[in-house]
N, C-alpha and C positions, 0 to 999 in steps of 0.2 A: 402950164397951158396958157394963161396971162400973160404970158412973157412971149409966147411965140416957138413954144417948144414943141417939137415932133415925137418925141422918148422922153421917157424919164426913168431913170435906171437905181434902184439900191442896193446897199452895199451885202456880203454876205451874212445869214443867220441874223439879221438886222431885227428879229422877233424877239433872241434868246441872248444873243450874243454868244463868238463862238466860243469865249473859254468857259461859258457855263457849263461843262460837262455833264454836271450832275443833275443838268434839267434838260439835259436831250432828249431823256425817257418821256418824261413828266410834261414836255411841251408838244412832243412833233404830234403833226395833223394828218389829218388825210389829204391828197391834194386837192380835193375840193373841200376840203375845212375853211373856218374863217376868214386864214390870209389872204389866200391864192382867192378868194372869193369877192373879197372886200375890193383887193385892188384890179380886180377885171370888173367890177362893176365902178370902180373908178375912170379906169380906161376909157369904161364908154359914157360915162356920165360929162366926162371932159375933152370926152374925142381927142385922146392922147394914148400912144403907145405905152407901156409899160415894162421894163424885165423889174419881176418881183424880184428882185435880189438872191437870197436863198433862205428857203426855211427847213427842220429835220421834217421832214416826209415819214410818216409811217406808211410802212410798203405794204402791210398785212390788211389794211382800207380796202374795202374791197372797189372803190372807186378810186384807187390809187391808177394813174393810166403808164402803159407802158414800160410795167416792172419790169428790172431786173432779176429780182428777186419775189418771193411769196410771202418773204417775211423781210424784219428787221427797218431798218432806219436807212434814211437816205439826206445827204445835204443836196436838197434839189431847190432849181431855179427855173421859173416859168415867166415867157415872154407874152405879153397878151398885143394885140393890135388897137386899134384905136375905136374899136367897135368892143372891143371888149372880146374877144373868142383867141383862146390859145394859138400859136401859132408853133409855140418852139417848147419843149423840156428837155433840161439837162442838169443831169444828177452826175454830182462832180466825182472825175474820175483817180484822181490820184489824191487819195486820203493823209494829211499830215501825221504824222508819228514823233517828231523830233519834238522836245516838252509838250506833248498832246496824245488826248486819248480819242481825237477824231477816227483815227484807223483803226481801235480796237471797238468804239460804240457804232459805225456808223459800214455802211454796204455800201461799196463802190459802181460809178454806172458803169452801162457799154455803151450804149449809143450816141452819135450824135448827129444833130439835127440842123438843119437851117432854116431862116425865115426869110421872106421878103417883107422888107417895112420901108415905106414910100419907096426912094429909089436905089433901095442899097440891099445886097444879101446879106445877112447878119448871121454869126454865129455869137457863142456863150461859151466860155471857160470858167474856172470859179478858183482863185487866190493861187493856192501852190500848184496846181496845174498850168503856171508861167515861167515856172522849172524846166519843160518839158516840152521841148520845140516842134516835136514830129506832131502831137495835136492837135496843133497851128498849122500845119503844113497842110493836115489832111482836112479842116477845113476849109484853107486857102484853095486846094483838088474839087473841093468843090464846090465852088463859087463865091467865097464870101470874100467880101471886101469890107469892115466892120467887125472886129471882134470885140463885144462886150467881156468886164471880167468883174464881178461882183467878188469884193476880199472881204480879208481883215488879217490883213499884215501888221505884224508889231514892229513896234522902233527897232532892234535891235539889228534888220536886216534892211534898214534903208536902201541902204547902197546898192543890195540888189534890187531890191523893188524896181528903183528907177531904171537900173542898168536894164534888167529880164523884159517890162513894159516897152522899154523901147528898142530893144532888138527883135521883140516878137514882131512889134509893127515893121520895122527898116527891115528885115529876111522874107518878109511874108508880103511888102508891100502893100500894104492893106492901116486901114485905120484900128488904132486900138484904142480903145475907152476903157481906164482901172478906174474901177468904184469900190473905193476902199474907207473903212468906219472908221472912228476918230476918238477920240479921248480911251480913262482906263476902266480897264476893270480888274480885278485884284491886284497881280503881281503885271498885269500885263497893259501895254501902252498904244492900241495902235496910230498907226502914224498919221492916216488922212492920205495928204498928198496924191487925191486924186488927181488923175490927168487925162488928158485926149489928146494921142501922137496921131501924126497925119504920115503916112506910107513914105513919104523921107525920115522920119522919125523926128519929125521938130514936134515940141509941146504948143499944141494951140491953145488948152488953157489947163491949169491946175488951182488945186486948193492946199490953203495951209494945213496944219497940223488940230486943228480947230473943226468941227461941225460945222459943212459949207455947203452951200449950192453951187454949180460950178454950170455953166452955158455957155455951151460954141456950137458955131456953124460948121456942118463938113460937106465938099461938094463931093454928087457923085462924080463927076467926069473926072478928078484928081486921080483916083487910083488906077483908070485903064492909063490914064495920061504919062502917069510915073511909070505904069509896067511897061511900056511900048515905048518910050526914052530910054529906059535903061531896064532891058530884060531880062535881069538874073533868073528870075521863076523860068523861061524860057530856056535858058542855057542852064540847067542844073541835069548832071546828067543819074542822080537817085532817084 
């Protein structure tokens, strides 16, 4: 907020870390538990937007808001506004499986939501839900120009990281923000390499492989600008 920031976004499970499997039980909150609590009263203590990254959600809270489910566990991510008051939750919908037990411990969302923060419509995906284009799409349906992605992708799939982040922005014509964790934990290394692609899909800025702060500017008028130059969302005929 010193600096002149609008948002400040962290990375996934940034409480637990996500290969702690065996403290998904032993950690998750209610959504109005400590976290999600701490950092909306951040929020407004420094009149700064916030997406809390993501924390395990216990869904059986009985102030858990806007279950899926009645029970069980959720990797869920709350966006607060600069006053501090919820704007957005999104409990990630396509669960890892592949060396992970996120899909056998944790309950998958359905919905999704949008926010307005200053002059931009914002949605929220969370790590490997950047696999998976058509969720993009259907928040692009409607309205967002801004997708935030709180991860924690490991080294071993660089290559995609980079490639999926900025196809999502360049298809979807829209800005995309990966907020991705950084150093290891047991066997597992994630990358960093956070970035913010702008609706051409150039890098406006990224982080190393290191614990980094990472600040850039994005205008709203770029991405009507891009789509009405060159209107593929227009001409798509799915």
């Amino acid at each position: 907020a010193d600096r002149g920031a609008d948002l400040v976004a962290l990375p996934e499970l940034f409480t637990v870390g996500y290969f702690a499997f065996d403290l998904y039980a032993r950690t998750a909150e209610p959504f109005a538990g400590e976290t999600f609590t701490r950092l909306r009263e951040a929020a407004a203590d420094h009149d700064i937007a916030v997406l809390a990254g993501s924390i395990v959600e216990d869904l059986s809270a009985t102030d858990s808001v806007d279950t899926p489910a009645d029970e069980g566990l959720a990797n869920t991510a709350a966006l607060f506004d600069a006053d501090g008051d919820r704007q957005l939750v999104y409990r990630k919908h396509h669960l890892f499986g592949y060396e992970s037990a996120e899909s056998e411990l944790l309950v998958p969302g359905e919905r999704l939501e949008t926010a307005t923060i200053g002059d931009f419509t914002v949605g929220v995906t969370t790590c490997y839900d950047l696999r998976f284009p058509e969720l993009y799409r259907r928040l692009v349906d409607d309205g967002v120009e801004v997708v935030l992605v709180p991860s924690a992708w490991p080294y071993p799939r660089i290559e995609h990281w980079k490639t999926l982040s900025r196809a999502r922005a360049i298809e979807n014509q829209a800005y995309v923000a990966t907020i991705n964790g950084a150093g290891e934990f047991d066997d597992a290394t994630l990358l960093g390499r956070s970035s913010v692609y702008d609706p051409w899909g150039v890098s406006l800025a990224s982080s190393g492989d290191e614990p980094a702060l990472v600040i850039t500017e994005i205008d709203p008028e770029t991405v009507g600008a891009v789509r009405a130059e060159f209107p593929a969302l227009r001409d798509r005929r799915l």
